[in-house]
C-alpha positions in Angstrom: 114.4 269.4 148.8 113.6 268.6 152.5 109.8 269.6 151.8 109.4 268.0 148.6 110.5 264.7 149.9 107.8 265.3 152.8 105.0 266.7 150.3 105.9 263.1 148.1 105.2 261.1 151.5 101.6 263.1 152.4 100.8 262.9 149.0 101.4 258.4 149.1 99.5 258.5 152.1 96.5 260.4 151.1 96.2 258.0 148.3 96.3 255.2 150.2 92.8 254.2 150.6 89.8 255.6 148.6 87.4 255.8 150.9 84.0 258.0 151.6 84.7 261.5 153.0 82.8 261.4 156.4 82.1 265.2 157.1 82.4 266.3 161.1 79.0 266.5 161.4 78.6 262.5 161.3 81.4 261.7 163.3 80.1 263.6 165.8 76.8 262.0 165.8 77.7 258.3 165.1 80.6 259.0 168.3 77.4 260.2 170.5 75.9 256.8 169.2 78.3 255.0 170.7 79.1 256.7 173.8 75.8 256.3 174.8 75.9 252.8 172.9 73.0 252.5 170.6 74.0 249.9 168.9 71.0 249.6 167.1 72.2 252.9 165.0 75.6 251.5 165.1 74.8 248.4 163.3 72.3 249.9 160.9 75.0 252.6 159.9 77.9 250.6 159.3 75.2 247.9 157.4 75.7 249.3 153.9 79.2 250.3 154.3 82.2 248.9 152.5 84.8 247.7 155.0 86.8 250.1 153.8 85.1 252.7 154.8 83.9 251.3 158.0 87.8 251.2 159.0 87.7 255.1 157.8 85.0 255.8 159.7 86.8 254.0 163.1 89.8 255.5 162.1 88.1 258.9 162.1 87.0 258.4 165.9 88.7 259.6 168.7 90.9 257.3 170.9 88.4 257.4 173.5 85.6 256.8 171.5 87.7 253.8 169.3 88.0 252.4 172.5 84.1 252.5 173.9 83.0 251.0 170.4 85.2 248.1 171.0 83.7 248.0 175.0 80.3 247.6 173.5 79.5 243.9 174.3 77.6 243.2 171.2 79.8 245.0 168.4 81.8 242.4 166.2 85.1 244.0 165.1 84.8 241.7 161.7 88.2 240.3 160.1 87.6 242.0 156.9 87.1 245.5 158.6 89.9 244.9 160.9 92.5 244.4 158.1 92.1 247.5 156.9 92.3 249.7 159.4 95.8 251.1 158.9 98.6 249.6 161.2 98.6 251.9 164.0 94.7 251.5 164.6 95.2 248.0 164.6 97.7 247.6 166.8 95.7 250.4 169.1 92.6 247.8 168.7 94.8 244.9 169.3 95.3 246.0 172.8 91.7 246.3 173.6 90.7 243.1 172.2 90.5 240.0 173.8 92.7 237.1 173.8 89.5 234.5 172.1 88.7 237.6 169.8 91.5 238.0 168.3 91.8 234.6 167.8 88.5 234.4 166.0 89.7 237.1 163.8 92.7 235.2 162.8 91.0 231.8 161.7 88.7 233.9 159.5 91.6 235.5 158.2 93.6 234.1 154.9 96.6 232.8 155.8 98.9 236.0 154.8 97.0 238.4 156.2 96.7 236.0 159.7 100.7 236.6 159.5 101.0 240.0 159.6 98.6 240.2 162.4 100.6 238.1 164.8 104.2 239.5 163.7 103.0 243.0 165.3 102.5 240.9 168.6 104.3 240.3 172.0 105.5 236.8 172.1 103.6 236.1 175.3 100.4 237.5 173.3 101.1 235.7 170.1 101.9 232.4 172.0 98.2 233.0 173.9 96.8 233.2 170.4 98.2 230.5 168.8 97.4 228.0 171.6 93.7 228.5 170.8 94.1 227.6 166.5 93.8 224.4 165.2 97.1 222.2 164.9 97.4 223.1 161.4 96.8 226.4 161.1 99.0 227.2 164.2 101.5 224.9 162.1 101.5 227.1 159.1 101.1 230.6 161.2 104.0 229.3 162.9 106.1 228.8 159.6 105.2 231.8 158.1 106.6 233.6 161.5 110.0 231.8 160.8 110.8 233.3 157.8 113.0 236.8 157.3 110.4 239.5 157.6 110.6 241.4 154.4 110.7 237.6 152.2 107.7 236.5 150.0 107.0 233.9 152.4 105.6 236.3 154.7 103.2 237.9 151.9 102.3 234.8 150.7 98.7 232.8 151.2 98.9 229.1 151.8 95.1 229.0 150.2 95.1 228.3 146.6 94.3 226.1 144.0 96.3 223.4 142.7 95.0 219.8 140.1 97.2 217.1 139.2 98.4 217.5 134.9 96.9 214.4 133.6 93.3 215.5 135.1 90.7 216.5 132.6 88.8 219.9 132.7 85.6 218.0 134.0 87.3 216.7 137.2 88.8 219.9 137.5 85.6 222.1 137.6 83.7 218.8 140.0 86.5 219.2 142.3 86.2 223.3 142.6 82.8 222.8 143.2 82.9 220.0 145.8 85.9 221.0 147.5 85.7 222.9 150.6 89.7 224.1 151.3 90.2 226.2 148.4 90.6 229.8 148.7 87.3 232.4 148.2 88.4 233.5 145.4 91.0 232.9 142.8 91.7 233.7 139.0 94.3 231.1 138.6 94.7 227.4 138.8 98.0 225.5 139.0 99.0 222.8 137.5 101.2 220.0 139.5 103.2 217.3 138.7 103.4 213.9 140.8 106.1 215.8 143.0 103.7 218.9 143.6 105.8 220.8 141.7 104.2 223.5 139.7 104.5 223.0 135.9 101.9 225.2 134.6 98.9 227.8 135.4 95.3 227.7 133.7 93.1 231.0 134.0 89.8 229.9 135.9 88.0 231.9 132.8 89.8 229.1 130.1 88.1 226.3 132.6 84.9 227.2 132.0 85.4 227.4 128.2 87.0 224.0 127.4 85.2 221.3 126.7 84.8 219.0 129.3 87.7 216.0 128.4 90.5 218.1 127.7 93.8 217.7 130.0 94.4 220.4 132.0 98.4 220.1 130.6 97.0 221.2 127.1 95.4 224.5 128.0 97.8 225.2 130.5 100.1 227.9 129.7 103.9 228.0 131.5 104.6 229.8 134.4 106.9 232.8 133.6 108.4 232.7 137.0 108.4 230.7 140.2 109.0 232.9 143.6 111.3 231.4 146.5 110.2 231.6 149.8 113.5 233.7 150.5 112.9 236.1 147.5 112.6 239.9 149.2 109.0 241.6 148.5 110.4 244.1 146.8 112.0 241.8 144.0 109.1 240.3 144.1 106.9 243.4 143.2 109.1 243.7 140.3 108.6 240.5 139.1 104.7 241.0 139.5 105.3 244.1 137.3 107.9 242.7 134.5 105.8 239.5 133.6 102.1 241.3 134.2 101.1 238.6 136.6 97.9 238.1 138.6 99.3 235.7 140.6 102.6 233.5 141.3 103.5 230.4 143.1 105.6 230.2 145.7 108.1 227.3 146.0 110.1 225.9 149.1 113.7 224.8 148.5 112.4 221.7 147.1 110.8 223.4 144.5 107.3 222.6 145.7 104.2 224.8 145.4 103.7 225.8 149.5 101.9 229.0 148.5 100.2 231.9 146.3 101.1 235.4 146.5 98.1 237.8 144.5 98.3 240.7 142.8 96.5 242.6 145.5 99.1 241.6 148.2 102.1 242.7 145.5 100.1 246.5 145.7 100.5 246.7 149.4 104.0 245.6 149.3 105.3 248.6 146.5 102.9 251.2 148.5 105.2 250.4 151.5 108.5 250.3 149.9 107.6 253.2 148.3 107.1 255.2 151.8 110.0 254.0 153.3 111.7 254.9 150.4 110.8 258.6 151.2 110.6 258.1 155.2 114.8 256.6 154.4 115.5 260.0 152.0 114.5 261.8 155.3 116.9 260.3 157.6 114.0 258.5 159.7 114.1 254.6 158.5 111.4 252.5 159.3 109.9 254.6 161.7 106.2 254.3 162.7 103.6 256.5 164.1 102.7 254.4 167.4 106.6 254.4 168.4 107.4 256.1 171.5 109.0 259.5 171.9 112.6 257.7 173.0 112.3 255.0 170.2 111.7 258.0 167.9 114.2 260.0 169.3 116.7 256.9 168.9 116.4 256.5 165.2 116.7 260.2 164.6 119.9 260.6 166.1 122.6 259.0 164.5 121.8 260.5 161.1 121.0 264.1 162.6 124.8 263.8 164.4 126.0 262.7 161.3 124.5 266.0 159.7 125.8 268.0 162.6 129.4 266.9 161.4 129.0 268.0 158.1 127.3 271.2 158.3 130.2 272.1 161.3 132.6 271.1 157.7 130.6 273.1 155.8 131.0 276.5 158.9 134.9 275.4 158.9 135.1 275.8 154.9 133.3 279.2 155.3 135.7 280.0 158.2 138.5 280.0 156.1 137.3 282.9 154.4 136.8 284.9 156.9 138.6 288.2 155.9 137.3 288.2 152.4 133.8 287.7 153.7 134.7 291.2 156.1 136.3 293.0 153.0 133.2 292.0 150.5 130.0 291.8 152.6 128.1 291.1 149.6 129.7 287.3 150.0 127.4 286.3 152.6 124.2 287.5 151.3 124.9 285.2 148.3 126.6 282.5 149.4 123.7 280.6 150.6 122.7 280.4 147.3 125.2 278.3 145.2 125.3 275.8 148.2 121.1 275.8 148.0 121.0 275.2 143.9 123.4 272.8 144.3 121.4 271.1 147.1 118.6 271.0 145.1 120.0 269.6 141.9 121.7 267.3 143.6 118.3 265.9 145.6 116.7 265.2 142.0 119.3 263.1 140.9 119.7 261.6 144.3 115.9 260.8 144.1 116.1 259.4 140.1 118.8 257.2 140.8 117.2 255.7 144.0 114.4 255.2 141.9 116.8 253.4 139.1 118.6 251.3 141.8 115.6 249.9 143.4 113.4 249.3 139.7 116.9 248.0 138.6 117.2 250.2 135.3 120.5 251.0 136.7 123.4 248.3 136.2 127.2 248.1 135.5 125.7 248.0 131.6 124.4 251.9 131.3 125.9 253.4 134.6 128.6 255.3 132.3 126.2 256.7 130.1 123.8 257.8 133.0 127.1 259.4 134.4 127.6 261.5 131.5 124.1 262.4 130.9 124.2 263.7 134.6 127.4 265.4 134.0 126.1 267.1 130.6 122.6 268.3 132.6 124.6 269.4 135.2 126.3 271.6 132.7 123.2 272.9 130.4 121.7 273.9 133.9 124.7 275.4 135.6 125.0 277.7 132.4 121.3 278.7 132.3 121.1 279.4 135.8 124.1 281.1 135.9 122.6 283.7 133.5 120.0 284.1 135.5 121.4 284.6 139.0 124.4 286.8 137.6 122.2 288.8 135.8 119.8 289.3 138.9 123.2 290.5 141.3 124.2 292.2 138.7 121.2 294.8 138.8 121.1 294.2 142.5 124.9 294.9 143.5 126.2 296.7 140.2 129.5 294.7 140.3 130.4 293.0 137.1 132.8 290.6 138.7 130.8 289.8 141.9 128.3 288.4 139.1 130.8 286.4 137.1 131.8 284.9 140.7 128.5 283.5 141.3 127.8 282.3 137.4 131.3 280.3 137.9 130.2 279.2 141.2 126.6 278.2 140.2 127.9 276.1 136.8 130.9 274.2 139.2 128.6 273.5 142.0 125.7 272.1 139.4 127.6 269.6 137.5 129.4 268.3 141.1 125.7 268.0 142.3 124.5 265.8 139.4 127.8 263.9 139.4 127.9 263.2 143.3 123.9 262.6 142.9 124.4 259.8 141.3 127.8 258.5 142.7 127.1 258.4 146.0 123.9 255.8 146.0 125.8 253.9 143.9 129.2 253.9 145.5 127.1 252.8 149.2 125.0 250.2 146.9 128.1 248.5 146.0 129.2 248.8 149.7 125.9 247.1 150.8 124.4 249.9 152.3 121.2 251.4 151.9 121.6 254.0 149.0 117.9 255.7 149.9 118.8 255.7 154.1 122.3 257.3 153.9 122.7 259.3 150.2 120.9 262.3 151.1 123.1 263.6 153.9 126.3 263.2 151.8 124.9 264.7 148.9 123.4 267.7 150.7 127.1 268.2 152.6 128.9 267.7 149.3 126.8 270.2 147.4 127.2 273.1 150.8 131.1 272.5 151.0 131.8 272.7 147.0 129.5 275.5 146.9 130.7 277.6 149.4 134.7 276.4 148.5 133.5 277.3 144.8 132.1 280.7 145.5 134.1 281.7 148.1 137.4 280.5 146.9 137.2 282.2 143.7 135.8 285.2 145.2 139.7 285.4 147.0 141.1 285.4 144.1 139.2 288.1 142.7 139.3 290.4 145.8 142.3 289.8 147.1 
């Protein structure tokens, strides 16, 4: 279970970027390049590249190497490379950069990704920074820092595109083309009342086909949903995904447009939740890369004492049984695998019901029903693996009731591992506690103490 939860995690970061495959021979020679800085070659290399790619390719570089790059005095570390280098890199870049560069990088920046630049900064550093923006950027930096850190206000763009209702489709498309504050880009264009409240959204593409004195409040269409500045990414995502949107407004307590949150910014944010989803299952939270050995170490512990505690339950359950396991030697050789079955089974419904929980297909509504689906699949399974592993000790141990031990074992422990699968993550959701952080150690020490009570216990009775 442990290494499928770890081959899910390589497997979401693999995918993460598509990006050329840059074989070793020219990392080798575009590193020599640098080191003996031709930046000439440099710059004529990294000319046709995507960004993308250009943050592989500086990814792909060694630290020392990263860091002469950045040393040359003439190479530009653009904003749209920077922000895709993944987080580590940048916050290994960050430190070689200087104080005016980064600041550069940051007015060039949209507003969001500006954000989660700075957040990854020492205060002292961040201060520095901000010092050297304009008054209203720093202004709207600075309230995007104030909000909770996982809250749409943090993913959120202050560049977009809003008219008044009662303008025509001509004004509209004169102002877009005079205007120099709207965003680069944008597919969507909201409508506003007197307030600057959003009422409505018109698709750039409708724009362009309506004649040129139609109200923009005639071909607008209503906005399925309006996201608060408090909402939590994650709900957010799932709001991106129920209604099929492109974009989304974002409103202050007022209820006024203060933002724009874009379908590209909504990927990010479920490729993250996703991996710390799986980074939680593994007992190691939020951890990152670039965190020292003792910050590491830290986080580890609590939840590797907590599974000290149970698997010392789990030796003190086994301990009990002590003379039968001396009488019947056989116990021990297949002990191990009822409590590993069960483990297993009970992981898969652990990870479906994390899944249910945090896409909200689980509620108070169908959580019987899921419950007895669980119980019946722990059942159909326990039976057909039961056949299979009595059938396997009975040609390997020739003892008719040592195999009817471990069928009745192997159906009990299966059905308490689909029940407690599910149970637990909902039992600490209703508590307030992370279901994907702290499920997986309970289920895994339930599953080892009924499976080796199960076996064991009826194995007594048998042999005594």
């Amino acid at each position: 279970n442990v290494i499928g939860i770890f081959m899910s995690l390589i497997k979401s970061i693999g995918n993460k970027k598509v990006n050329l495959d840059f074989n070793k021979n020219f990392i080798t020679t575009f590193s020599d390049k640098i080191n003996i800085g031709d930046l000439k070659f440099i710059n004529q290399t990294l000319k046709d590249l995507h960004p993308s790619d250009i943050a592989n390719l500086i990814e792909n570089l060694s630290y020392e190497t990263r860091v002469k790059l950045i040393e040359i005095e003439s190479f530009n570390v653009a904003p749209e490379i920077f922000i895709e280098l993944n987080e580590s890199i940048q916050s290994e870049v960050l430190l070689l950069l200087s104080i005016d560069s980064i600041s550069n990088i940051i007015k060039r920046l949209e507003s969001d990704d500006a954000v989660s630049i700075l957040e990854n900064l020492e205060l002292d550093k961040k201060n520095l920074i901000l010092d050297k923006l304009p008054p209203k950027d720093r202004f709207l930096l600075e309230e995007g820092l104030s909000y909770p850190e996982d809250s749409a206000a943090r993913i959120m763009q202050r560049e977009f595109t809003a008219i008044p209702s009662d303008w025509t489709v001509g004004q509209t498309i004169d102002y877009l083309r005079e205007s120099k504050d709207l965003p680069q880009e944008f597919l969507e264009i909201f409508i506003v009342d007197n307030e600057f409240k959003p009422i409505g959204i018109v698709p750039s593409s409708r724009v362009l086909r309506a004649a040129r004195d139609s109200k923009m409040n005639l071909i607008m269409r209503e906005m399925p949903v309006l996201i608060s500045v408090n909402m939590d990414k994650e709900e957010v995502g799932q709001a991106f995904e129920n209604y099929n949107l492109v974009s989304a407004g974002v409103v202050n307590k007022n209820n006024k447009l203060v933002g724009m949150i874009t379908a590209d910014d909504i990927v990010t944010v479920v490729q993250e939740e996703a991996e710390e989803d799986v980074l939680r299952l593994a007992g190691v939270g939020n951890e990152e890369i670039t965190d020292s050995v003792f910050v590491k170490t830290k986080r580890r512990f609590n939840w590797l004492l907590v599974n000290l505690a149970t698997a010392l339950l789990a030796s003190w359950v086994i301990s009990i049984f002590g003379a039968e396991i001396e009488k019947v030697v056989a116990l021990a050789f297949l002990m191990p695998i009822v409590a590993s079955m069960g483990g297993n089974a009970g992981m898969q419904t652990l990870a479906v019901t994390i899944r249910a929980i945090a896409t909200k297909e689980l509620s108070s509504s169908n959580i019987n029903k899921i419950i007895t689906k669980e119980f019946f699949i722990g059942v159909l399974n326990g039976i057909i693996f039961a056949i299979i592993t009595g059938a396997v000790v009975q040609l390997w141990f020739k003892q008719f009731d040592l195999s009817i031990i471990i069928a009745a074992s192997m159906v009990l422990n299966m059905i308490v591992a689909g029940l407690f699968g599910i149970l637990i993550p909902v039992t600490l959701k209703k508590m307030n506690i992370d279901p994907a952080l702290a499920s997986s150690v309970f289920v895994t020490s339930v599953t080892d103490v009924v499976g080796f009570l199960s076996f064991l216990g009826i194995g007594s009775l048998v042999f005594l």
